[in-house]
N, C-alpha and C positions, 0 to 999 in steps of 0.2 A: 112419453109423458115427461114433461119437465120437473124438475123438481133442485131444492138445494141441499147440496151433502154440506155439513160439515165436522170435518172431523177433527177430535183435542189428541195431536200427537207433539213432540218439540221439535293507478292512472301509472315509457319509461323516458318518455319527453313530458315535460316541463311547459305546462301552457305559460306565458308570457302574463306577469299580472295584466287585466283586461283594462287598457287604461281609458279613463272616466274624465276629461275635459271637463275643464270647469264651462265651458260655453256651451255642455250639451247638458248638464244640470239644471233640473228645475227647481226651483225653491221649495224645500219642505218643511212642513211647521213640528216644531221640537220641541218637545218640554223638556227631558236630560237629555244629553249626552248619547248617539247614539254607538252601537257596538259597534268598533272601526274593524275590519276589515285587515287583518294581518298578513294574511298570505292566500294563493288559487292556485289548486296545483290540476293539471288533467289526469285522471283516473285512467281513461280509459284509452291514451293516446298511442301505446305500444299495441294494441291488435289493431290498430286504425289500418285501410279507411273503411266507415262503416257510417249506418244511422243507430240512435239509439234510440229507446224508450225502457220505462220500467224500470226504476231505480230501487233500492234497499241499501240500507248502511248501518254498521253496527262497532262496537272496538271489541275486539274479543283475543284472549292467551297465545302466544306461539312462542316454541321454543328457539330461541336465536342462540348458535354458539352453543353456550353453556347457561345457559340463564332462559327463564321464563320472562318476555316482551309484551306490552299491550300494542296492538296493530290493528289498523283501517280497516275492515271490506268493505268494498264497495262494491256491492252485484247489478248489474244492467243488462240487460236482453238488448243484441248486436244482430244487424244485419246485413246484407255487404251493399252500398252504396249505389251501386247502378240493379240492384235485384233487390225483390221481396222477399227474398227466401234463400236460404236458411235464415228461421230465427236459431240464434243460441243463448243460452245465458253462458256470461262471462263473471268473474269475480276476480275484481284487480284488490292484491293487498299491501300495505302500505305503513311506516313509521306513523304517527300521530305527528304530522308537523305537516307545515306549508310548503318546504324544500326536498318532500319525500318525493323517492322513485318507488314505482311501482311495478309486482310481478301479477300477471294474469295467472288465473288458474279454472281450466274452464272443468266443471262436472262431465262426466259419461254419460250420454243418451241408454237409454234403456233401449233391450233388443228388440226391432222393430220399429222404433219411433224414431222421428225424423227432425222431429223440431222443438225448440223449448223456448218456455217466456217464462212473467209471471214470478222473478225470484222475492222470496223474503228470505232474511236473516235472522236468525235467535242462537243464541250461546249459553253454557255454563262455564263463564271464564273463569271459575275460582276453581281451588285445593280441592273439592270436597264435593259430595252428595255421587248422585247416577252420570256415571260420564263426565267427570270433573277434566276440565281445559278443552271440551269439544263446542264447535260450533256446528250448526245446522241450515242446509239452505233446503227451501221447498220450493219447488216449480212445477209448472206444465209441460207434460213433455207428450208430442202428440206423432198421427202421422196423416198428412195433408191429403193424403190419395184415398187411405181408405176410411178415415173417419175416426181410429182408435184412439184412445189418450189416456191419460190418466194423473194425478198430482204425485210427484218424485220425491222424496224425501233423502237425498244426500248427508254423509255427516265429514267433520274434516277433525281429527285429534289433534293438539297443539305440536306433535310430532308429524304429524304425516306431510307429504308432499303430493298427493293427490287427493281430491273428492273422492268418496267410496258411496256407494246406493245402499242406502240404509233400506226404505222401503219402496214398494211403489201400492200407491192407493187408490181406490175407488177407478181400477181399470173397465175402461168402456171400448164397447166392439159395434155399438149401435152410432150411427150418425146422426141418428136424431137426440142423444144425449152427449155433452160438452162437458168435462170435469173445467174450472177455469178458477182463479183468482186467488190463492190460497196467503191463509194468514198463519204463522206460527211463533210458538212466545217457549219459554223454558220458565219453568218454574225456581223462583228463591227462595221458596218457603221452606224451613228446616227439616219440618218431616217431612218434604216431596221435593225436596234443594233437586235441580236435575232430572224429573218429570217432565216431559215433551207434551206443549196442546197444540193439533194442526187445524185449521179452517178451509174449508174450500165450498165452491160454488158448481153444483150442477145443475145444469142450463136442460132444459129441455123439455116443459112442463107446468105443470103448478109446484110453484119451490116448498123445499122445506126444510130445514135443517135437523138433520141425524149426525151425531158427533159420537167420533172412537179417541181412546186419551194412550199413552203409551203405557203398558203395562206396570206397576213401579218395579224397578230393580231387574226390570227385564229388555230386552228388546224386540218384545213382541208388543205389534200395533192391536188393543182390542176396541170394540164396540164398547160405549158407556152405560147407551141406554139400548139394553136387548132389543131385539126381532124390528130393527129400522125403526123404533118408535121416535117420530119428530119433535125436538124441541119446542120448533116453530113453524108454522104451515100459513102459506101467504102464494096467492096469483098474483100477487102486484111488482113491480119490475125489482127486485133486490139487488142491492149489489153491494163492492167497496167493502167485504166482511174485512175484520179487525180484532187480533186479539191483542191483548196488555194482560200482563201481571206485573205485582210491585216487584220492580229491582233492588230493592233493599233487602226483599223477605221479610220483611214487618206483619205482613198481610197475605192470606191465603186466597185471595179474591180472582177468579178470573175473569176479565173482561170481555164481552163477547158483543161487537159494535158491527154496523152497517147504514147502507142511507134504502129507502124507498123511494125509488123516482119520482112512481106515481102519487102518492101518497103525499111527498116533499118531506118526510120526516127525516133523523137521524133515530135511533132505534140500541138502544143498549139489555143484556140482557147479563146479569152475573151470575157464578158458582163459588160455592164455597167450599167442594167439597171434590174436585178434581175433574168435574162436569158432569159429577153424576146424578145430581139434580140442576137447577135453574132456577131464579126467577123468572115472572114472568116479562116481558118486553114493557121499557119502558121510551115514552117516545117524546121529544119534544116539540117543540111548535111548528106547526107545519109552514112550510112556506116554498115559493116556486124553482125547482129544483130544473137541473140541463138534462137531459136526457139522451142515449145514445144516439139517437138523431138529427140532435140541435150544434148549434156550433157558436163560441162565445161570440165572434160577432160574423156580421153576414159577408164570411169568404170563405171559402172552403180552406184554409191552409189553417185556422186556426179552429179547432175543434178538442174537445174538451167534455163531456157531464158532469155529475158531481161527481165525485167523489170523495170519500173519508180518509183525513188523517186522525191519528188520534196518540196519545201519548198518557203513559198513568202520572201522576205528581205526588211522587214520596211527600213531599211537606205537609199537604194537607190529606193523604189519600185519596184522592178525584182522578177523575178520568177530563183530559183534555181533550176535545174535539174539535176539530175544525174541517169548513166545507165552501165552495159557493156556491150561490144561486144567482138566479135572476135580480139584477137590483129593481130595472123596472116589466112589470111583466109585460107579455106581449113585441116587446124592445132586444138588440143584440149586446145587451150589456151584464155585467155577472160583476160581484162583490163578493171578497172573502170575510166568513164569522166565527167566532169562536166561542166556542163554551163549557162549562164543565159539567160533570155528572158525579156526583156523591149518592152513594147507597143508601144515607139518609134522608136526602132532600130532594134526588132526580136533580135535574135540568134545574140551572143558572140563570137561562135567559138566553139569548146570541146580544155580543157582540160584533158591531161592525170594524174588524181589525184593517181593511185597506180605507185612503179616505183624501188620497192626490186628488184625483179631478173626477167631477161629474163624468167627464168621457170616457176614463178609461178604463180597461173590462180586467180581472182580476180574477185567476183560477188555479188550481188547484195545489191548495196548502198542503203545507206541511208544518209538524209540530214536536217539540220537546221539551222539559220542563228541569227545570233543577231543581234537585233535592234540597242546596241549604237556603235559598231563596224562594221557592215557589214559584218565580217566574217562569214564563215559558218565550220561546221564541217561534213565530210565527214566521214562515218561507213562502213565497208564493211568488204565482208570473205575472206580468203586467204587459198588456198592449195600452201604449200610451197617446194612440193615435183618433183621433176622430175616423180617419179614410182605412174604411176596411179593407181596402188594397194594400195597405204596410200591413207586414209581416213582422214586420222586425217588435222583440220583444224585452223588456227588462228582466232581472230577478229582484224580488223586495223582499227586506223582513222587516218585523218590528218585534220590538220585546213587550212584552204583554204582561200583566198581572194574573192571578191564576182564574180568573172568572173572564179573561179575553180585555180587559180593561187596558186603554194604551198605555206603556211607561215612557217610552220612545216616541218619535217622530219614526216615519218610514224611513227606511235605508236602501240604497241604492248597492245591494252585492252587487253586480254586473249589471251594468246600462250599457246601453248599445250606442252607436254611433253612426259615421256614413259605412256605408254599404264597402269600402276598401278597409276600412277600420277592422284592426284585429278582434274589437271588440263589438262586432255586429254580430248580432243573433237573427236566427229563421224559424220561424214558427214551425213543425211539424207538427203531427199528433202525436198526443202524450200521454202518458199516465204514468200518476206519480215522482216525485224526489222527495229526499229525505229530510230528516234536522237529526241532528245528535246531538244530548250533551256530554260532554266527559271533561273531565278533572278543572272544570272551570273555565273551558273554550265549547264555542258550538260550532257546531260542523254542519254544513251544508251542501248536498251534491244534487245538483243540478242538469239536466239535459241544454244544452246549449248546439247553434248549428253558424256554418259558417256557409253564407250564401252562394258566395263564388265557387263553392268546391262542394254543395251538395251533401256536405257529411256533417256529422255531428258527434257529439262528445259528453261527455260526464266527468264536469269540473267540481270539482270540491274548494269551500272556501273556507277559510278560518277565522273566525272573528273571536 
Protein backbone atom coordinates (compact mmCIF):
# COMPACT_ATOMS: atom_id res chain seq x y z
CA UNK A 1 0.00 0.00 0.00
CA UNK A 2 1.39 3.36 -0.88
CA UNK A 3 1.17 5.88 1.15
CA UNK A 4 3.10 9.33 2.54
CA UNK A 5 4.97 9.48 6.01
CA UNK A 6 5.72 12.62 7.11
CA UNK A 7 7.56 13.18 9.85
CA UNK A 8 8.24 16.90 12.10
CA UNK A 9 11.79 15.95 13.47
CA UNK A 10 14.92 18.81 13.10
CA UNK A 11 34.00 22.32 -2.59
CA UNK A 12 39.76 21.56 -2.08
CA UNK A 13 40.53 22.83 -5.68
CA UNK A 14 39.34 25.87 -6.84
CA UNK A 15 36.95 25.90 -9.94
CA UNK A 16 38.48 28.53 -12.37
CA UNK A 17 35.71 31.71 -12.40
CA UNK A 18 33.65 30.22 -15.43
CA UNK A 19 34.38 32.74 -17.96
CA UNK A 20 31.46 34.27 -19.93
CA UNK A 21 32.63 36.02 -23.32
CA UNK A 22 31.11 38.76 -24.18
CA UNK A 23 30.31 37.12 -27.91
CA UNK A 24 28.37 34.23 -26.30
CA UNK A 25 26.08 36.80 -24.24
CA UNK A 26 22.65 37.42 -25.29
CA UNK A 27 21.13 40.61 -24.59
CA UNK A 28 19.02 40.69 -21.56
CA UNK A 29 16.41 43.35 -20.74
CA UNK A 30 17.21 45.17 -17.25
CA UNK A 31 15.41 47.47 -15.16
CA UNK A 32 18.23 47.85 -12.09
CA UNK A 33 21.28 46.74 -11.83
CA UNK A 34 21.73 43.18 -11.73
CA UNK A 35 23.61 41.24 -8.79
CA UNK A 36 27.12 40.82 -10.11
CA UNK A 37 28.72 37.75 -9.53
CA UNK A 38 31.79 38.14 -7.11
CA UNK A 39 33.25 34.92 -6.88
CA UNK A 40 32.62 30.52 -7.94
CA UNK A 41 34.26 28.49 -5.91
CA UNK A 42 33.79 24.10 -6.45
CA UNK A 43 32.35 22.45 -3.49
CA UNK A 44 32.60 19.44 -4.19
CA UNK A 45 36.01 19.13 -6.29
CA UNK A 46 38.28 17.22 -3.59
CA UNK A 47 36.20 13.86 -3.51
CA UNK A 48 36.03 14.16 -7.38
CA UNK A 49 35.76 12.34 -9.99
CA UNK A 50 32.05 11.72 -9.63
CA UNK A 51 28.42 12.72 -10.92
CA UNK A 52 26.22 14.73 -8.75
CA UNK A 53 22.75 15.57 -8.06
CA UNK A 54 20.70 16.56 -4.89
CA UNK A 55 22.01 19.70 -3.51
CA UNK A 56 21.16 21.47 0.10
CA UNK A 57 23.14 24.41 1.54
CA UNK A 58 22.93 26.28 4.68
CA UNK A 59 25.67 28.74 6.95
CA UNK A 60 25.68 27.16 10.20
CA UNK A 61 28.40 27.50 13.87
CA UNK A 62 31.81 25.71 14.10
CA UNK A 63 34.30 26.08 16.36
CA UNK A 64 37.62 27.24 14.56
CA UNK A 65 40.76 27.58 16.82
CA UNK A 66 39.46 29.25 19.69
CA UNK A 67 36.56 31.07 18.43
CA UNK A 68 32.96 30.23 17.26
CA UNK A 69 33.01 30.73 12.83
CA UNK A 70 29.93 30.87 10.63
CA UNK A 71 30.67 28.15 7.54
CA UNK A 72 29.23 26.78 4.26
CA UNK A 73 27.67 23.28 3.91
CA UNK A 74 27.06 22.20 1.04
CA UNK A 75 25.56 18.51 0.99
CA UNK A 76 25.32 16.69 -2.60
CA UNK A 77 24.61 12.96 -3.22
CA UNK A 78 27.95 11.66 -5.20
CA UNK A 79 28.48 8.95 -7.31
CA UNK A 80 31.47 7.54 -9.14
CA UNK A 81 31.68 8.46 -12.70
CA UNK A 82 31.85 5.46 -14.82
CA UNK A 83 29.14 3.46 -12.16
CA UNK A 84 25.69 4.13 -10.84
CA UNK A 85 26.26 3.08 -7.71
CA UNK A 86 27.26 3.81 -4.80
CA UNK A 87 25.19 6.68 -4.16
CA UNK A 88 26.53 8.59 -1.07
CA UNK A 89 25.87 11.80 0.36
CA UNK A 90 28.83 14.05 0.95
CA UNK A 91 28.87 17.49 2.87
CA UNK A 92 31.75 19.81 1.77
CA UNK A 93 32.25 22.72 4.52
CA UNK A 94 33.71 25.78 3.80
CA UNK A 95 34.65 29.72 4.98
CA UNK A 96 31.67 31.99 3.63
CA UNK A 97 33.81 33.59 0.79
CA UNK A 98 34.46 33.00 -2.87
CA UNK A 99 38.30 31.97 -2.27
CA UNK A 100 37.23 29.27 0.22
CA UNK A 101 38.90 25.60 0.44
CA UNK A 102 36.94 23.05 1.23
CA UNK A 103 36.82 19.78 3.76
CA UNK A 104 34.30 16.95 2.81
CA UNK A 105 32.66 15.25 5.59
CA UNK A 106 30.79 12.29 4.55
CA UNK A 107 27.81 10.87 7.28
CA UNK A 108 27.92 6.95 8.37
CA UNK A 109 25.59 4.48 6.47
CA UNK A 110 23.51 2.93 8.96
CA UNK A 111 24.00 -1.07 9.48
CA UNK A 112 22.92 -2.68 6.62
CA UNK A 113 22.29 -0.05 4.14
CA UNK A 114 24.22 0.60 1.25
CA UNK A 115 23.29 3.78 -0.27
CA UNK A 116 22.36 7.30 0.47
CA UNK A 117 20.74 10.37 -1.34
CA UNK A 118 18.14 12.82 -0.56
CA UNK A 119 20.35 15.27 1.86
CA UNK A 120 18.64 18.43 3.49
CA UNK A 121 20.25 20.69 5.98
CA UNK A 122 18.84 22.58 9.13
CA UNK A 123 20.67 24.17 12.07
CA UNK A 124 20.40 25.89 15.47
CA UNK A 125 23.59 27.94 14.95
CA UNK A 126 23.01 30.12 17.90
CA UNK A 127 24.10 30.19 22.00
CA UNK A 128 20.87 28.93 23.02
CA UNK A 129 17.61 26.75 23.15
CA UNK A 130 17.74 22.39 22.45
CA UNK A 131 21.08 21.59 20.90
CA UNK A 132 22.59 25.10 20.58
CA UNK A 133 25.69 25.19 17.68
CA UNK A 134 24.39 21.81 16.01
CA UNK A 135 23.56 21.18 12.70
CA UNK A 136 21.38 18.37 11.17
CA UNK A 137 21.35 16.59 7.80
CA UNK A 138 18.39 14.04 6.88
CA UNK A 139 18.75 11.50 4.03
CA UNK A 140 17.97 8.19 2.53
CA UNK A 141 19.73 5.70 3.22
CA UNK A 142 18.73 2.31 1.64
CA UNK A 143 19.84 -1.16 0.37
CA UNK A 144 19.60 -1.77 -3.46
CA UNK A 145 19.50 -5.69 -3.14
CA UNK A 146 16.92 -6.23 -0.72
CA UNK A 147 14.71 -3.40 -0.88
CA UNK A 148 15.15 -1.96 2.90
CA UNK A 149 15.62 1.84 3.60
CA UNK A 150 14.66 4.26 5.73
CA UNK A 151 15.15 8.46 6.32
CA UNK A 152 18.64 8.96 8.53
CA UNK A 153 18.72 11.65 10.57
CA UNK A 154 22.61 12.66 11.38
CA UNK A 155 23.59 15.48 13.72
CA UNK A 156 27.13 17.34 13.60
CA UNK A 157 27.96 19.78 17.04
CA UNK A 158 29.97 22.84 16.26
CA UNK A 159 32.73 20.69 18.01
CA UNK A 160 32.71 17.49 16.53
CA UNK A 161 34.62 16.22 13.56
CA UNK A 162 32.35 13.65 12.38
CA UNK A 163 28.50 13.12 11.48
CA UNK A 164 26.96 10.98 14.41
CA UNK A 165 23.17 9.07 13.47
CA UNK A 166 20.95 10.75 15.52
CA UNK A 167 17.95 8.55 14.36
CA UNK A 168 17.00 6.44 11.84
CA UNK A 169 13.11 6.78 10.73
CA UNK A 170 10.21 5.23 9.30
CA UNK A 171 12.46 1.82 8.45
CA UNK A 172 11.01 -0.46 5.76
CA UNK A 173 11.70 -4.19 5.12
CA UNK A 174 8.92 -4.34 2.26
CA UNK A 175 9.92 -3.59 -1.35
CA UNK A 176 6.80 -2.49 -2.17
CA UNK A 177 7.24 0.58 0.35
CA UNK A 178 10.09 3.41 -0.58
CA UNK A 179 10.84 5.97 2.43
CA UNK A 180 12.26 8.89 -0.10
CA UNK A 181 12.62 12.84 -0.22
CA UNK A 182 12.92 14.16 3.16
CA UNK A 183 12.50 17.87 4.27
CA UNK A 184 13.90 19.12 7.72
CA UNK A 185 13.74 22.77 9.39
CA UNK A 186 14.82 23.56 13.18
CA UNK A 187 12.79 25.72 15.05
CA UNK A 188 13.71 29.76 16.14
CA UNK A 189 10.82 30.15 18.18
CA UNK A 190 11.86 30.99 21.85
CA UNK A 191 9.87 28.60 23.64
CA UNK A 192 10.78 25.76 21.04
CA UNK A 193 14.46 27.71 19.88
CA UNK A 194 16.08 24.02 18.87
CA UNK A 195 12.89 21.70 18.28
CA UNK A 196 13.69 19.56 15.19
CA UNK A 197 10.48 19.10 12.21
CA UNK A 198 11.48 16.14 9.57
CA UNK A 199 9.23 15.47 6.38
CA UNK A 200 9.49 12.56 4.30
CA UNK A 201 7.70 10.76 1.53
CA UNK A 202 6.49 7.03 1.46
CA UNK A 203 6.03 5.79 -1.78
CA UNK A 204 4.11 2.86 -2.02
CA UNK A 205 0.29 3.30 -2.21
CA UNK A 206 -2.22 5.74 -1.63
CA UNK A 207 -0.18 8.69 0.06
CA UNK A 208 -0.71 10.27 3.25
CA UNK A 209 1.04 12.34 5.49
CA UNK A 210 1.49 11.24 9.31
CA UNK A 211 4.20 13.47 11.00
CA UNK A 212 6.40 12.69 14.31
CA UNK A 213 8.12 16.14 15.83
CA UNK A 214 11.19 15.81 18.16
CA UNK A 215 10.34 15.52 21.54
CA UNK A 216 11.13 19.05 23.32
CA UNK A 217 14.25 18.94 25.42
CA UNK A 218 14.76 15.49 24.65
CA UNK A 219 16.13 13.36 22.02
CA UNK A 220 13.61 11.16 21.54
CA UNK A 221 11.90 11.12 17.86
CA UNK A 222 7.76 10.91 18.88
CA UNK A 223 4.61 10.62 16.76
CA UNK A 224 2.37 14.04 16.74
CA UNK A 225 -0.72 12.94 15.87
CA UNK A 226 -1.30 9.21 17.67
CA UNK A 227 -2.09 5.75 16.16
CA UNK A 228 -0.73 6.97 12.25
CA UNK A 229 -3.66 9.42 12.09
CA UNK A 230 -3.06 11.29 8.49
CA UNK A 231 -2.80 14.95 8.14
CA UNK A 232 -3.35 14.61 4.59
CA UNK A 233 -4.52 11.57 2.43
CA UNK A 234 -4.30 12.03 -1.38
CA UNK A 235 -3.82 8.99 -4.50
CA UNK A 236 -2.70 11.69 -6.65
CA UNK A 237 1.09 11.73 -7.61
CA UNK A 238 2.65 14.01 -4.41
CA UNK A 239 5.75 15.03 -4.17
CA UNK A 240 8.73 17.79 -3.59
CA UNK A 241 7.52 18.04 0.48
CA UNK A 242 9.13 21.19 2.05
CA UNK A 243 9.37 22.50 5.43
CA UNK A 244 10.31 26.39 6.48
CA UNK A 245 10.04 28.07 9.74
CA UNK A 246 10.84 31.73 10.48
CA UNK A 247 14.54 32.16 10.95
CA UNK A 248 14.08 35.07 13.06
CA UNK A 249 11.75 33.32 15.57
CA UNK A 250 9.34 36.13 15.18
CA UNK A 251 6.76 33.42 14.36
CA UNK A 252 5.92 29.94 15.52
CA UNK A 253 4.51 28.88 12.13
CA UNK A 254 5.58 25.66 10.51
CA UNK A 255 5.46 25.51 7.01
CA UNK A 256 4.44 22.21 5.41
CA UNK A 257 4.70 22.66 1.25
CA UNK A 258 4.47 20.16 -1.72
CA UNK A 259 3.47 20.01 -5.56
CA UNK A 260 0.68 17.50 -6.97
CA UNK A 261 1.67 16.41 -10.38
CA UNK A 262 -1.49 15.25 -11.11
CA UNK A 263 -3.49 17.85 -9.85
CA UNK A 264 -0.83 20.75 -11.13
CA UNK A 265 -1.18 22.38 -7.83
CA UNK A 266 1.45 23.69 -5.10
CA UNK A 267 -0.38 22.72 -1.74
CA UNK A 268 0.69 24.43 1.69
CA UNK A 269 -0.44 23.37 4.90
CA UNK A 270 0.62 25.33 8.44
CA UNK A 271 1.05 24.56 12.37
CA UNK A 272 1.08 26.55 14.97
CA UNK A 273 1.52 24.56 17.60
CA UNK A 274 4.75 22.25 16.84
CA UNK A 275 2.48 20.01 14.26
CA UNK A 276 0.29 18.92 16.53
CA UNK A 277 -2.62 20.14 14.80
CA UNK A 278 -2.80 21.75 10.97
CA UNK A 279 -4.53 23.55 8.91
CA UNK A 280 -6.25 22.45 6.36
CA UNK A 281 -4.29 22.20 2.67
CA UNK A 282 -4.34 25.27 0.92
CA UNK A 283 -3.74 25.01 -2.95
CA UNK A 284 -3.15 27.47 -5.57
CA UNK A 285 -4.12 27.56 -9.15
CA UNK A 286 -3.79 24.64 -10.92
CA UNK A 287 -1.90 24.63 -13.98
CA UNK A 288 0.26 21.80 -16.22
CA UNK A 289 2.91 20.46 -14.16
CA UNK A 290 6.17 17.77 -15.56
CA UNK A 291 5.81 14.77 -14.17
CA UNK A 292 8.23 11.86 -13.56
CA UNK A 293 8.03 10.69 -16.94
CA UNK A 294 8.23 13.88 -19.03
CA UNK A 295 11.38 15.40 -19.82
CA UNK A 296 11.88 19.39 -20.31
CA UNK A 297 12.46 19.05 -23.70
CA UNK A 298 12.32 16.11 -26.24
CA UNK A 299 15.88 14.36 -25.45
CA UNK A 300 16.44 12.16 -23.08
CA UNK A 301 19.66 13.92 -21.42
CA UNK A 302 17.48 16.68 -20.04
CA UNK A 303 14.86 15.57 -17.67
CA UNK A 304 13.56 17.21 -14.90
CA UNK A 305 9.27 17.34 -13.16
CA UNK A 306 8.32 19.87 -11.07
CA UNK A 307 9.57 20.32 -8.36
CA UNK A 308 9.35 22.81 -5.19
CA UNK A 309 11.55 25.33 -3.85
CA UNK A 310 10.43 27.34 -1.33
CA UNK A 311 11.77 29.79 1.30
CA UNK A 312 9.88 31.74 4.53
CA UNK A 313 10.43 35.78 4.12
CA UNK A 314 10.97 37.32 7.53
CA UNK A 315 9.84 40.81 6.19
CA UNK A 316 6.67 40.35 5.43
CA UNK A 317 6.02 36.53 6.96
CA UNK A 318 5.16 34.60 3.56
CA UNK A 319 6.19 31.64 2.37
CA UNK A 320 8.01 31.92 -0.96
CA UNK A 321 7.42 29.40 -3.64
CA UNK A 322 8.64 28.63 -6.55
CA UNK A 323 8.16 25.66 -9.50
CA UNK A 324 7.98 25.13 -13.31
CA UNK A 325 5.67 23.88 -15.46
CA UNK A 326 4.70 23.57 -18.78
CA UNK A 327 4.74 27.09 -20.59
CA UNK A 328 2.92 25.62 -23.56
CA UNK A 329 0.83 22.47 -22.91
CA UNK A 330 1.22 19.51 -25.05
CA UNK A 331 4.85 21.13 -26.17
CA UNK A 332 8.63 20.43 -24.70
CA UNK A 333 8.98 23.66 -23.04
CA UNK A 334 8.73 24.62 -19.08
CA UNK A 335 8.88 28.31 -17.43
CA UNK A 336 9.81 29.15 -14.01
CA UNK A 337 6.91 30.98 -11.28
CA UNK A 338 6.97 32.27 -8.23
CA UNK A 339 4.63 33.18 -5.56
CA UNK A 340 3.84 33.67 -2.20
CA UNK A 341 1.62 32.26 0.43
CA UNK A 342 0.58 34.39 3.62
CA UNK A 343 -1.71 32.78 6.36
CA UNK A 344 -4.02 35.47 5.77
CA UNK A 345 -4.57 35.81 2.24
CA UNK A 346 -3.28 32.01 0.58
CA UNK A 347 -1.71 32.31 -2.77
CA UNK A 348 -0.54 35.62 -4.49
CA UNK A 349 -0.99 34.58 -7.83
CA UNK A 350 2.26 32.98 -9.90
CA UNK A 351 4.56 35.01 -11.27
CA UNK A 352 6.37 34.35 -14.39
CA UNK A 353 10.22 34.82 -13.09
CA UNK A 354 12.17 33.41 -16.44
CA UNK A 355 11.17 35.53 -19.62
CA UNK A 356 14.89 35.33 -22.40
CA UNK A 357 13.18 33.69 -25.18
CA UNK A 358 10.07 31.87 -26.32
CA UNK A 359 12.51 28.71 -26.90
CA UNK A 360 14.07 28.30 -24.13
CA UNK A 361 12.95 25.69 -21.38
CA UNK A 362 13.56 26.77 -17.59
CA UNK A 363 13.58 24.28 -14.42
CA UNK A 364 13.96 23.80 -11.38
CA UNK A 365 14.17 26.88 -9.01
CA UNK A 366 15.46 27.66 -6.29
CA UNK A 367 14.65 30.40 -3.69
CA UNK A 368 15.66 32.80 -0.75
CA UNK A 369 14.47 35.87 0.64
CA UNK A 370 16.15 38.57 2.72
CA UNK A 371 14.90 39.64 5.85
CA UNK A 372 15.83 43.57 5.56
CA UNK A 373 14.46 43.82 1.97
CA UNK A 374 11.92 41.26 1.27
CA UNK A 375 13.32 40.54 -1.80
CA UNK A 376 14.08 37.08 -2.77
CA UNK A 377 16.40 35.75 -5.38
CA UNK A 378 15.35 33.26 -7.83
CA UNK A 379 18.09 30.32 -9.25
CA UNK A 380 17.20 28.17 -11.87
CA UNK A 381 18.60 26.20 -15.17
CA UNK A 382 18.20 27.25 -18.63
CA UNK A 383 18.47 25.21 -22.00
CA UNK A 384 18.89 28.02 -24.41
CA UNK A 385 18.62 26.15 -27.43
CA UNK A 386 15.84 25.48 -29.98
CA UNK A 387 17.74 21.68 -31.09
CA UNK A 388 17.00 19.38 -28.47
CA UNK A 389 20.14 17.56 -29.29
CA UNK A 390 22.23 20.59 -27.17
CA UNK A 391 22.74 19.66 -23.91
CA UNK A 392 24.51 22.08 -22.85
CA UNK A 393 22.91 24.45 -20.23
CA UNK A 394 23.04 27.95 -18.47
CA UNK A 395 22.50 28.93 -14.65
CA UNK A 396 19.97 32.18 -14.18
CA UNK A 397 18.83 34.15 -11.47
CA UNK A 398 16.96 37.11 -10.99
CA UNK A 399 16.03 39.15 -8.06
CA UNK A 400 12.46 39.39 -7.43
CA UNK A 401 9.94 41.27 -5.17
CA UNK A 402 8.36 39.20 -2.61
CA UNK A 403 5.01 38.38 -4.66
CA UNK A 404 7.72 37.01 -7.65
CA UNK A 405 7.47 40.50 -9.24
CA UNK A 406 10.96 41.16 -11.50
CA UNK A 407 13.39 43.76 -9.77
CA UNK A 408 16.29 42.70 -12.11
CA UNK A 409 16.77 41.63 -15.58
CA UNK A 410 17.98 37.75 -15.78
CA UNK A 411 21.53 37.11 -14.78
CA UNK A 412 23.76 35.00 -16.40
CA UNK A 413 25.69 32.98 -13.04
CA UNK A 414 27.28 30.46 -15.29
CA UNK A 415 26.72 30.41 -19.32
CA UNK A 416 28.11 28.03 -21.10
CA UNK A 417 30.28 28.12 -23.94
CA UNK A 418 32.04 25.79 -26.87
CA UNK A 419 32.08 22.41 -25.75
CA UNK A 420 36.45 22.75 -24.99
CA UNK A 421 35.27 25.93 -22.89
CA UNK A 422 35.88 25.46 -19.04
CA UNK A 423 32.88 26.80 -18.98
CA UNK A 424 30.61 24.19 -20.72
CA UNK A 425 27.92 22.56 -18.86
CA UNK A 426 26.05 18.83 -19.65
CA UNK A 427 22.79 18.31 -18.82
CA UNK A 428 22.30 15.32 -16.55
CA UNK A 429 19.20 14.52 -14.29
CA UNK A 430 18.61 16.43 -11.54
CA UNK A 431 17.07 17.47 -8.55
CA UNK A 432 17.35 20.40 -6.91
CA UNK A 433 20.20 23.29 -5.94
CA UNK A 434 20.05 25.72 -3.63
CA UNK A 435 20.00 29.85 -2.88
CA UNK A 436 21.10 31.20 0.49
CA UNK A 437 20.89 34.25 1.97
CA UNK A 438 23.30 35.32 4.64
CA UNK A 439 24.78 38.65 6.04
CA UNK A 440 23.82 40.54 2.63
CA UNK A 441 25.47 37.95 -0.21
CA UNK A 442 23.48 35.15 -1.75
CA UNK A 443 24.75 32.02 -2.33
CA UNK A 444 24.05 29.65 -4.89
CA UNK A 445 25.09 25.99 -5.45
CA UNK A 446 24.68 24.56 -8.49
CA UNK A 447 25.04 20.98 -10.15
CA UNK A 448 27.31 21.74 -13.27
CA UNK A 449 29.04 18.90 -15.67
CA UNK A 450 31.91 18.97 -17.81
CA UNK A 451 31.28 17.13 -21.20
CA UNK A 452 34.58 15.88 -22.13
CA UNK A 453 35.22 14.14 -18.77
CA UNK A 454 31.67 12.89 -17.98
CA UNK A 455 31.72 14.10 -14.32
CA UNK A 456 30.16 16.88 -12.63
CA UNK A 457 30.36 19.19 -9.63
CA UNK A 458 28.56 21.55 -7.20
CA UNK A 459 29.76 25.12 -7.84
CA UNK A 460 28.82 27.78 -5.51
CA UNK A 461 28.66 31.33 -6.62
CA UNK A 462 28.67 34.52 -4.84
CA UNK A 463 26.94 37.43 -5.63
Amino acid sequence: MRKMTLLLLTFTLLLSALPAAAANRRTLSRTTPMVAVTGVSNASSGDAPHRINEVSMLVSTRWIRRFWEDRLFCAFMAYPSSTEFPYLIKVAIGIVSSGTTWSVLSPPLPTGLFDQGDPALAANPGASGFHPRRTYLAGRSWDPGSGKDEITVWHLDGVDTAWAINADIGYNTSTGIAADNPAIAVSQYSTSLGHVYLAYIEKGGPQQIVHFYRNPGTDVWSEALLNGVPVYSNSDALNSLRLDVDPTGVRNTIYLSWVDWTAGTVNVMTSTDGGDHWTGPQANTASTFINSNQFIVNYNAIFSPTFLGSAFNPYDGSLAVVYHRRKTPGLYDSEVLMEKYSTASGFSGAQVVSSLSSQDDRWQPAVDCSSTTGRCMVAYYDHPSGDPSDTKYNVYDRLVESNGASVTGENDVLLYGTASDASSLLSHRMEFHDVFYYNGQWLTADVVATPSENTSDVVVTFQ
